[in-house]
C-alpha positions in Angstrom: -48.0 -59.6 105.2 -46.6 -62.6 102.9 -45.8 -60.0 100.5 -43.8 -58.3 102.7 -41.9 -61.7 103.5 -42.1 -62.7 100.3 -39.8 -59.4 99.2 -37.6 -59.9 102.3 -37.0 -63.2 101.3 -36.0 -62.3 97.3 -33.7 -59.5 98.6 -31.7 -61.7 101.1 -31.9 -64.5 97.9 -30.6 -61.4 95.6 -27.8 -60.6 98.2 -26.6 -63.7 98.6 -26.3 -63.8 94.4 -24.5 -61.0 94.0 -21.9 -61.8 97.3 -21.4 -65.5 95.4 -20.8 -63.4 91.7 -18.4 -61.5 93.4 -16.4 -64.3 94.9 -17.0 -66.1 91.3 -13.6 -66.5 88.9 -15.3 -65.5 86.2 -15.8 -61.9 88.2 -12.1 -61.7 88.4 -10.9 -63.1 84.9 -13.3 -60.2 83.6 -12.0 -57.1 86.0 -8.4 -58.5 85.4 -9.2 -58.2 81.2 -10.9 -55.0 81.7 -8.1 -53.4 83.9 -5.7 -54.6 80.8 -7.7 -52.7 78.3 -7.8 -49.8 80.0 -4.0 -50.0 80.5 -3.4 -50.9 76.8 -5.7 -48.0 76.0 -3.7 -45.8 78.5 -0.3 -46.8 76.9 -1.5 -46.1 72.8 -2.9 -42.8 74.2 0.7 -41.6 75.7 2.3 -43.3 72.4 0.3 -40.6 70.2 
């Protein structure tokens, strides 16, 4: 049974992780540079 808690425990721990790395700035400083890459990409790709 504490193994049971114990993993209940680590995935509430694991949630809570990943909802704070969403809210994080450095989440959004990366999806805004990716989203300009992909739009820079787009833009050489129509060029050629």
């Amino acid at each position: 049974m504490a193994l049971r808690k114990y993993r209940t425990d680590a995935a509430v721990a694991a949630g809570e992780a990943e909802a704070a790395q969403t809210g994080s700035p450095t989440y959004w400083v990366c999806l805004a540079l990716l989203l300009a890459t992909l739009a820079l990409a787009a833009r050489i790709a129509s060029l050629w």
